[in-house]
Wavefront OBJ file of the C-alpha trace (Angstrom):
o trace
v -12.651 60.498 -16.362
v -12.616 57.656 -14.255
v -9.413 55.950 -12.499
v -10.726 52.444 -13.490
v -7.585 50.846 -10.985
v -5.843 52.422 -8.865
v -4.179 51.674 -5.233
v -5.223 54.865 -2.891
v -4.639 51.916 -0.290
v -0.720 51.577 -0.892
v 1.381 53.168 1.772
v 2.815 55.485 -0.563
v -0.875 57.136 -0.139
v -1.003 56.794 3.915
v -0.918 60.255 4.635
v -2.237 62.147 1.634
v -5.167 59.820 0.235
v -7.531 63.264 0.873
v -5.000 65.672 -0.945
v -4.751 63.316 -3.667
v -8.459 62.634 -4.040
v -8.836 66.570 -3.767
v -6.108 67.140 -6.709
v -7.452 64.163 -9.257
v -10.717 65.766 -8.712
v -9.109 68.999 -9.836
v -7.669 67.435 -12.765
v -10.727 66.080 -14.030
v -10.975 62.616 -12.596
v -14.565 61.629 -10.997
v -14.258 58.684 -9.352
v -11.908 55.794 -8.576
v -11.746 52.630 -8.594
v -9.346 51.133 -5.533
v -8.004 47.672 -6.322
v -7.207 46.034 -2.889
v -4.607 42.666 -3.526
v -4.112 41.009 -0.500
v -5.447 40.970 3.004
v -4.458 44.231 4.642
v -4.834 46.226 0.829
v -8.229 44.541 0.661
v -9.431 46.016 4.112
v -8.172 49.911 3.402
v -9.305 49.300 -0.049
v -12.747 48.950 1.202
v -12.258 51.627 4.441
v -10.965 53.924 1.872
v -14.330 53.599 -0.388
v -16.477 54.076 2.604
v -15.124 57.494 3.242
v -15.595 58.898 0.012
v -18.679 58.619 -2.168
v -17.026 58.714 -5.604
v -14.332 56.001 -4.422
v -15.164 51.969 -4.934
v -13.359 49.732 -4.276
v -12.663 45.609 -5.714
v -10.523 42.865 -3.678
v -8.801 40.012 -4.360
v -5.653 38.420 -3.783
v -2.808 39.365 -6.368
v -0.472 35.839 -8.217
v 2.536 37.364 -5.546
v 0.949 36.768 -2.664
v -0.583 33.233 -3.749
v 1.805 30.858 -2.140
v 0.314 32.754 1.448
v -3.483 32.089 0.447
v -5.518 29.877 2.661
v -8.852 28.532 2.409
v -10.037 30.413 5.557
v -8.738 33.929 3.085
v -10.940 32.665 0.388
v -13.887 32.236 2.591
v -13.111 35.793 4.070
v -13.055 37.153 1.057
v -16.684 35.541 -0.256
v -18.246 37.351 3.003
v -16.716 40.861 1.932
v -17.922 40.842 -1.168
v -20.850 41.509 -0.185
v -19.765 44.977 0.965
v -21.715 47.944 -0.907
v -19.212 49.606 -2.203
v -17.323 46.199 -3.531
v -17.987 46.147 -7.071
v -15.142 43.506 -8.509
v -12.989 40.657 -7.442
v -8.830 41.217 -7.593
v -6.122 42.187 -8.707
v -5.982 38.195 -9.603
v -4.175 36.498 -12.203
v -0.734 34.863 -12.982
v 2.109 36.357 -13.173
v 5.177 34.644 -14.252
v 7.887 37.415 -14.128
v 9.206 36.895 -10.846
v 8.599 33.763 -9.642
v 8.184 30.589 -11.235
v 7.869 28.479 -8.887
v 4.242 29.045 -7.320
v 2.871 28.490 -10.796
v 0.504 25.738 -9.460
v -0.707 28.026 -6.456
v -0.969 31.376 -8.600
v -3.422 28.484 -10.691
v -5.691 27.896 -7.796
v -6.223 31.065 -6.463
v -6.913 32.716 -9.651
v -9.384 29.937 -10.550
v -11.113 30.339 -6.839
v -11.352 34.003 -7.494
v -13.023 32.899 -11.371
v -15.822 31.180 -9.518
v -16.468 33.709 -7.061
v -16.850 35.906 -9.806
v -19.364 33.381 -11.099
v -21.404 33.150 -8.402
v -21.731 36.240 -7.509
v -21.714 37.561 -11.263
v -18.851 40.602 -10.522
v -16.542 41.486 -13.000
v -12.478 40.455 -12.557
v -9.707 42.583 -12.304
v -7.129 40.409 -14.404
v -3.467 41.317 -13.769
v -0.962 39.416 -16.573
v 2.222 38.962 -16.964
v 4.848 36.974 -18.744
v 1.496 34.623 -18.513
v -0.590 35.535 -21.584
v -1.608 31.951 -22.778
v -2.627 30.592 -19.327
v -4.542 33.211 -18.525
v -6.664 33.323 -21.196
v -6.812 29.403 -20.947
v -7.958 29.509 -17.325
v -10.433 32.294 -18.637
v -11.785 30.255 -21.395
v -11.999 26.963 -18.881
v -13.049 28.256 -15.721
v -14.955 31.930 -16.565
v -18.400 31.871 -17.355
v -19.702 34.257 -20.439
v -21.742 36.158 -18.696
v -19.127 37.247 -16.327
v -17.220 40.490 -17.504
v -13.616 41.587 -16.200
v -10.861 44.051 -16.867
v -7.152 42.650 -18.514
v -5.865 45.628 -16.326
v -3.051 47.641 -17.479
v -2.807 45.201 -20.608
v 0.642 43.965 -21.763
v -0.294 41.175 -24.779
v 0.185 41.651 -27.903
v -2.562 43.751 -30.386
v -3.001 40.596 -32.301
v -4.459 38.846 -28.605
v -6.891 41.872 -27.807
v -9.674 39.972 -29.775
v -9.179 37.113 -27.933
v -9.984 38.826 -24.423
v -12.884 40.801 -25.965
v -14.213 37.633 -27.737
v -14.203 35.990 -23.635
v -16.601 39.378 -22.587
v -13.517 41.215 -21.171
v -12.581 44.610 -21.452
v -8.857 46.137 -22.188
v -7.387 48.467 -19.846
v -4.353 51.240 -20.825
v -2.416 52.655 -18.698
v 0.455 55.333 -18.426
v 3.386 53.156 -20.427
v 1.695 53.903 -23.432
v 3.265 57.648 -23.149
v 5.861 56.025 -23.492
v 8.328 56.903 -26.175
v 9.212 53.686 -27.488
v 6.108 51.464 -26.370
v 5.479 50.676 -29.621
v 2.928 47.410 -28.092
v 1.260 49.621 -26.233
v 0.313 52.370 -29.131
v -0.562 49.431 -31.202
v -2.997 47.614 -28.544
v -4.908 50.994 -27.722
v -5.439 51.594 -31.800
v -7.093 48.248 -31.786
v -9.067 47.756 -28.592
v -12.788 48.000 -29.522
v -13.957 51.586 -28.220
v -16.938 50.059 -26.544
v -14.108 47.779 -24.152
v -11.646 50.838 -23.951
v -11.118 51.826 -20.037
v -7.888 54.153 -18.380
v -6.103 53.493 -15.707
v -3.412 54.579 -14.048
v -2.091 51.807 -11.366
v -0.956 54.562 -9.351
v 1.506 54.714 -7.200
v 3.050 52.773 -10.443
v 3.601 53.627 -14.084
v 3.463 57.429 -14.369
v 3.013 58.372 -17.789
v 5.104 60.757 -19.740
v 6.600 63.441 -18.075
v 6.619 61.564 -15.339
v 8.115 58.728 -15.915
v 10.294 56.962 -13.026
v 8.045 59.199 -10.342
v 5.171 58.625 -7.767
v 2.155 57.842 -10.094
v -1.419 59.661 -9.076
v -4.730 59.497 -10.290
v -4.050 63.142 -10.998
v -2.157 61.952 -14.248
v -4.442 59.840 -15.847
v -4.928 62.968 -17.982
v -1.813 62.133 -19.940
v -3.169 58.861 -20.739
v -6.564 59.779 -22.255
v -4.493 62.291 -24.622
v -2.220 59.930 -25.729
v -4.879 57.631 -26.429
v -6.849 60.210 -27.877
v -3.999 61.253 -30.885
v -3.281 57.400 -31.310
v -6.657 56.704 -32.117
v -7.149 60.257 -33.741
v -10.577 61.001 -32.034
v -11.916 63.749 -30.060
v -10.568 63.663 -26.230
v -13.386 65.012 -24.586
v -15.516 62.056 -26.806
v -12.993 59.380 -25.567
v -13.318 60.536 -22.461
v -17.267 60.362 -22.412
v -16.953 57.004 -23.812
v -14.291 55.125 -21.418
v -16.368 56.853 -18.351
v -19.385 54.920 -19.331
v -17.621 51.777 -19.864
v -16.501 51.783 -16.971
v -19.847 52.896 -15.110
v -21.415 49.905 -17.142
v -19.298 47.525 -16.204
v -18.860 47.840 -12.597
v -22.671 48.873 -12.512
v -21.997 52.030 -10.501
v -25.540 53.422 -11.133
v -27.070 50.808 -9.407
v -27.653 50.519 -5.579
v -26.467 47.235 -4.081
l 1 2 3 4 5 6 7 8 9 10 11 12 13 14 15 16 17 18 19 20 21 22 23 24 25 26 27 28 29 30 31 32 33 34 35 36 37 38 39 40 41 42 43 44 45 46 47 48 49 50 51 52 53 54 55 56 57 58 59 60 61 62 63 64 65 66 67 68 69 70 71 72 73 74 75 76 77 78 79 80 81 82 83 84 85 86 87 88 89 90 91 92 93 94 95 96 97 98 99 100 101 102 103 104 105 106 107 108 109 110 111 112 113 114 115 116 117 118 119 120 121 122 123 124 125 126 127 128 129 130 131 132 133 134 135 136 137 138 139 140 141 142 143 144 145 146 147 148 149 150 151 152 153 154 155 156 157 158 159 160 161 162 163 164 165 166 167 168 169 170 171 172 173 174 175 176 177 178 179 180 181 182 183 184 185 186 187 188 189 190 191 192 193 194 195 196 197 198 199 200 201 202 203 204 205 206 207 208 209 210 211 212 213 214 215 216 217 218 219 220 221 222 223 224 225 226 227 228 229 230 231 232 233 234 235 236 237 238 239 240 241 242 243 244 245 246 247 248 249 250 251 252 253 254 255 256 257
């Protein structure tokens, strides 16, 4: 398995990052993939990935801390791209769940963070919420084809999952689909094309089933592969094989940069 997002680089990790690398490991997770979203994340994100082999890391400035994005960030952020062990751009995106009223800023930094992505031809990390139709407008305006991305932890609908896929994007589940009652999420992860299927966990967020309400780890995204697994009534170890190379394929981690 592979932790296609997750934040080793929240404080809730500060002290224990090893441990928890240690125990995933355990657990049958083999690498990790730490999403940095906004200045200081982006920095430990890629400090983090430097001390561990099997950790990489993508940065990018999250829709709630748009309204605080200058220029001088953006340009900061083109320059640390080019880090070795960088191998996305984000968490970006809109998010209209909390705040409405930095719509027009959450715009331009996720479409500066599209044309980085662009020009240096590395895959988004796409965070969405409450926001489904602009963000798959500002995909379809502003992303080129050949660039790939992740909707991470996806919360459309099923029927929207083509959509996504049709604009060279993959489909991310995460631990809500454990979920007793998520009926959304057991119907997107029946209908996501295997070849764009990747896991996640978001951890420290979203545990999955039976932990629900608790500190998420990259140690649970076991819970998430079964559950996908019985929804989609194929072999675990074979969804597991297959959502490992997705996600090697898309972030290119077999190549050197």
């Amino acid at each position: 398995m592979i932790d296609s997002h997750v934040h080793l680089n929240a404080t809730q990790f500060d002290t224990i990052v090893d441990e928890t690398i240690k125990k995933s490991m355990a657990a049958g997770v083999n690498a990790f993939i730490c999403i940095g979203y906004d200045a200081v994340t982006n920095m430990k994100a890629i400090a983090i990935s430097e001390t561990y082999d099997n950790v990489y890391c993508t940065i990018g400035f999250h829709p709630e801390v748009a309204k605080m994005v200058t220029e001088a960030d953006l340009l900061s952020l083109e320059e640390m791209l080019k880090h070795p062990k960088v191998v996305g751009i984000g968490e970006c995106g809109l998010d209209y769940y909390w705040d409405k009223s930095a719509i027009e800023e959450q715009k331009f930094v996720f479409k500066s963070q599209i044309e980085l992505a662009n020009k240096l031809n590395l895959p988004l990390i796409i965070h969405m919420r409450d926001s489904a139709f602009d963000t798959l407008e500002m995909i379809k305006n502003y992303k080129a084809k050949s660039t790939s991305g992740i909707m991470h932890c996806y919360s459309g609908s099923a029927q929207m999952v083509t959509d996504f896929v049709n604009e060279n994007l993959y489909i991310s589940v995460a631990g809500p689909v454990t979920f007793k009652n998520a009926v959304t999420p057991k119907e997107v992860a029946k209908v996501i094309p295997i070849e764009r299927l990747l896991i996640e966990t978001d951890a420290p967020y979203l545990a999955p089933m039976p932990y629900r309400g608790k500190q998420n780890t990259p140690e649970y995204l076991p819970y998430t592969l079964a559950e996908i697994a019985r929804i989609r009534e194929m072999d675990k170890d074979l969804l597991d094989q297959i959502t490992e190379a997705n996600t090697i394929r898309l972030f290119q981690l077999n190549r050197n940069k």
